[in-house]
C-alpha positions in Angstrom: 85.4 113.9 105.4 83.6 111.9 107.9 83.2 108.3 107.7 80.1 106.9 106.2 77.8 103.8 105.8 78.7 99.4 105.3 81.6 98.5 102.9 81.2 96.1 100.1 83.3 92.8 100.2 84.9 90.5 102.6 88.7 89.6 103.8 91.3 91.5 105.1 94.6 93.8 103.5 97.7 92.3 105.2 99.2 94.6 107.3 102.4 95.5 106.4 105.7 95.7 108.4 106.5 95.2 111.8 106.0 96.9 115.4 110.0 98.0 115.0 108.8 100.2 112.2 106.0 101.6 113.8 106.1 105.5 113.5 103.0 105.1 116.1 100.5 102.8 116.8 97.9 103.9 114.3 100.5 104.0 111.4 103.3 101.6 110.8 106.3 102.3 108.6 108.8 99.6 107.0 111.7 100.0 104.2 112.8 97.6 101.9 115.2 98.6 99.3 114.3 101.9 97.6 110.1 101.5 99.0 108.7 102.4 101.8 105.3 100.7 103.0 103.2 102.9 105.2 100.6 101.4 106.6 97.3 102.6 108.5 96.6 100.2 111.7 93.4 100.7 113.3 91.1 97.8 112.0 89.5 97.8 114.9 87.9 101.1 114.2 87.9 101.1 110.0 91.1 103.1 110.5 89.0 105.8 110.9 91.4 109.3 111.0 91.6 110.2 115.0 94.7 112.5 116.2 96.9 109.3 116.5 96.1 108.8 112.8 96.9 112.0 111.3 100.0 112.6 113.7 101.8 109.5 112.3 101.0 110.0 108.7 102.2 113.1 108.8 105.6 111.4 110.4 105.9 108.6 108.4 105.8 111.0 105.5 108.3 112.9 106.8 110.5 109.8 107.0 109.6 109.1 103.3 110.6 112.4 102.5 113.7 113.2 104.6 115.4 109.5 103.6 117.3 110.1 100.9 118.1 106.2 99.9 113.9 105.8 99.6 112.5 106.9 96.6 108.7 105.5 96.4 106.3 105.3 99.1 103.2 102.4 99.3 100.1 103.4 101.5 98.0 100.4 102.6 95.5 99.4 105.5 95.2 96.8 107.7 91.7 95.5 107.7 92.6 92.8 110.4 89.6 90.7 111.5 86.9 93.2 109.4 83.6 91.1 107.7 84.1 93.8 105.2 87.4 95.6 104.6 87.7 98.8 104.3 90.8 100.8 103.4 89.2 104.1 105.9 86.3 105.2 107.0 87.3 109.0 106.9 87.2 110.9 110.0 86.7 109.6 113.3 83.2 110.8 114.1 83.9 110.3 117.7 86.5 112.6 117.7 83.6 115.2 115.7 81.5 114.7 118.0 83.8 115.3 120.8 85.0 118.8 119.5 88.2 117.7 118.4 88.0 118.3 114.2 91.0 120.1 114.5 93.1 117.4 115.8 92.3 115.4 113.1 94.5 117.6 110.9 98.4 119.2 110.7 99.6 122.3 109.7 101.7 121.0 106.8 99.5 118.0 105.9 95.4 119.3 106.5 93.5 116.1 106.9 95.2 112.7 108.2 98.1 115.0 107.6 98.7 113.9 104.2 96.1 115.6 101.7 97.3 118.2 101.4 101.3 118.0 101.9 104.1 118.7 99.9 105.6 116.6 99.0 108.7 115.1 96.2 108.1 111.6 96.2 105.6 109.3 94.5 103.2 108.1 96.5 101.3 104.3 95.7 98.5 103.5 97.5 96.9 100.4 97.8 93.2 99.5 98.3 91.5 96.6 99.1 88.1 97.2 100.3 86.3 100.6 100.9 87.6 104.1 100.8 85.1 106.6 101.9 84.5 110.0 102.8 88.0 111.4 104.4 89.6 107.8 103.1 88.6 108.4 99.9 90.6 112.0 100.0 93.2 110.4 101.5 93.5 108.0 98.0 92.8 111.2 95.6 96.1 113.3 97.3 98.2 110.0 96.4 99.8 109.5 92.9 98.5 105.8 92.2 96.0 104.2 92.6 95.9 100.1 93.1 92.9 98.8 93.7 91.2 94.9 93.7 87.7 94.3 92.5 85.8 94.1 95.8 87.0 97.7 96.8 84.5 101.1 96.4 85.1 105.0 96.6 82.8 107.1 97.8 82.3 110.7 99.2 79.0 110.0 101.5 79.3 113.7 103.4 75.9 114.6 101.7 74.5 111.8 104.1 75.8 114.0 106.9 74.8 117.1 106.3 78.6 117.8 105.4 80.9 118.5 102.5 83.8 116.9 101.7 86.3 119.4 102.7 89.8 118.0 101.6 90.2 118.0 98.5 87.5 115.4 97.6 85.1 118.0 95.6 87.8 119.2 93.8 90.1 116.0 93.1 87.5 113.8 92.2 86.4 115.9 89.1 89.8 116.2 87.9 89.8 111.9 88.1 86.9 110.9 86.7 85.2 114.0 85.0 82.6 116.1 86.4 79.1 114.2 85.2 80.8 111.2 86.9 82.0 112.8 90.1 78.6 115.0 90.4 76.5 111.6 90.6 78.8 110.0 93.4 79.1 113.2 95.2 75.2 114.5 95.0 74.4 110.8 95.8 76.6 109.8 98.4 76.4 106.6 96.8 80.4 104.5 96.4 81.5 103.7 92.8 82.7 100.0 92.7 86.5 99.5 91.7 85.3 98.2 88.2 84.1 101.7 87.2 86.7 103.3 89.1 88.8 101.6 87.0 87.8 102.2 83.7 87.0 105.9 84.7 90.6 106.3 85.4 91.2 106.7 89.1 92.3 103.1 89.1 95.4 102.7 87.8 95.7 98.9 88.3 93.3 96.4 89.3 93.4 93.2 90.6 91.5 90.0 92.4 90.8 90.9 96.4 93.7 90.5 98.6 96.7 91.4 95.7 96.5 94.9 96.4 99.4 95.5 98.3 101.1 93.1 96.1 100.8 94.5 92.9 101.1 97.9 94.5 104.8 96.7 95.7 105.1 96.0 92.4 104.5 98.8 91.0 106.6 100.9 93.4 109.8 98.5 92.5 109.0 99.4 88.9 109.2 103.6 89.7 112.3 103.0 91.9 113.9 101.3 88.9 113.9 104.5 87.3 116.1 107.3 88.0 114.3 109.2 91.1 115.6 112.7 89.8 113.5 112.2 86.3 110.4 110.6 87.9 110.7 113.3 90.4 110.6 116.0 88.0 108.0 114.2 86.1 105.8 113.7 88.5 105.6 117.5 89.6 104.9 119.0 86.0 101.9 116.0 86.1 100.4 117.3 89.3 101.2 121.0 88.0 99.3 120.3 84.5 95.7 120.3 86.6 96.1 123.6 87.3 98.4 125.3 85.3 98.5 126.9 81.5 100.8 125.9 78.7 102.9 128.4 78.5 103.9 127.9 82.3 104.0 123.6 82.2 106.4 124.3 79.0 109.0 126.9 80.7 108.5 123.9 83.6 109.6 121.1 81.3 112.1 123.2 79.7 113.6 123.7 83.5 113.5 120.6 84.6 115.2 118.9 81.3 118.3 121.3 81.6 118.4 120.7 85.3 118.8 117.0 84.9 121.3 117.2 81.9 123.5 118.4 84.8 122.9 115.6 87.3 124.8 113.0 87.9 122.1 110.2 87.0 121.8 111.6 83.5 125.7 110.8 82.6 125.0 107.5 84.5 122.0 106.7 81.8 123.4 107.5 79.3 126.8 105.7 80.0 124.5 102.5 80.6 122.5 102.6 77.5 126.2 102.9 75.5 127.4 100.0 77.7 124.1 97.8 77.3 123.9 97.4 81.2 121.1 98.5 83.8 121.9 102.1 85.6 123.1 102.4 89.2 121.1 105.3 89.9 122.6 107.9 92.6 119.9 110.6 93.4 122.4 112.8 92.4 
């Protein structure tokens, strides 16, 4: 998980938000509507993890999570006044070499606090230049993936003399099949966002600088749906990696009676019978 080599590209990902919804310096967090734009700030240093990093991830999650009016959450960079952006650089290796690995991490979240929380809301994230080594786990633990054309992915620990210990051995497999993951991982060499794309980590991909914009996007078209369904749906996804049949089926079977009872489910249907959008609750 520790940052690796030059990023492809040139420009910058606008920052999002403003100092007011700062969680901390190194992360930024802003609402608007049902979305929630997290944002890592340290250009200065690739927005490599450090404690600072992984701290306010983990807190701006929490604020996703514990908000019960924001339903979609949108992880970008700012790549300020970068030749080449880059989304993150993975671990701070300054901070490695320093002794202080563990402080890079949370008890709930692992690395950058986020890889490996739970969690019950969709994450989107955004990416607009390179995503390496720990940034590149960070991506895999989100939900979507929005990337523009001069962005890469890459797992570089084999350059180190390391592994990539959160989650990046295992995740990217399950992305882009093993042959595919194997040759990035053994190589240490970054797959451009064109292959990442049509191997299927991308989900959308756009020119350079309409990440976060089509990631917005996206995240307004999720919050139009009702957060209890995507919700549900989203967890027997994640489960399906890992689970059997007969346990993703009594899962689906749950979750549909559970929601026949909510609120929402009344509210859909009463809106598809009165041919007019839903006013969706939570509830």
């Amino acid at each position: 998980m520790s940052d690796a080599d030059a990023s492809p590209g040139a420009g910058a990902v606008p920052g999002a938000g403003s100092e007011s919804g700062a969680v901390s310096e190194a992360v930024r967090y802003e609402v608007s509507g049902h979305v929630a734009v997290i944002t890592l700030n340290r250009p200065a240093a690739r927005n490599a993890v450090n404690h600072d990093v992984a701290v306010g991830l983990e807190s701006a999650i929490d604020a996703l999570e514990n908000d019960p009016d924001v339903w979609v959450g949108v992880l970008c960079a700012n790549s300020d006044g970068q030749a080449r952006p880059v989304f993150c650089a993975g671990a701070d290796l300054k901070a490695i070499e320093a002794g202080q690995l563990d402080t890079l991490m949370t008890a709930r979240g692992g690395f950058a606090g986020f890889v490996f929380r739970e969690r019950a809301k969709p994450v989107v994230v955004a990416v607009d230049g390179l995503a390496t080594a720990g940034g590149l786990e960070i991506v895999l633990a989100a939900d979507l993936v929005v990337a523009s054309t001069r962005s890469a992915f890459g797992l570089a620990e084999v350059k180190r003399n390391l592994v990539a210990s959160s989650g990046g051995l295992f995740r990217l497999p399950r992305a882009i099949g093993q042959a595919a993951a194997l040759d990035a991982i053994l190589t240490g060499e970054p797959l451009e966002a064109t292959r990442a794309f049509a191997l299927g980590l991308v989900s959308r991909l756009v020119e350079p600088g309409e990440a976060l914009t089509e990631a917005l996007r996206l995240a307004e078209q999720i919050a139009a749906a009702a957060p209890l369904a995507v919700r549900a749906s989203r967890r027997i996804v994640r489960a399906a990696a890992t689970t059997d049949d007969d346990t993703l089926r009594a899962m689906c079977d749950q979750e549909f009676r559970r929601l026949l009872d909510s609120e929402d489910t009344k509210e859909g249907l009463a809106a598809f019978i009165e041919k007019r959008s839903p006013r969706w609750s939570g509830r």
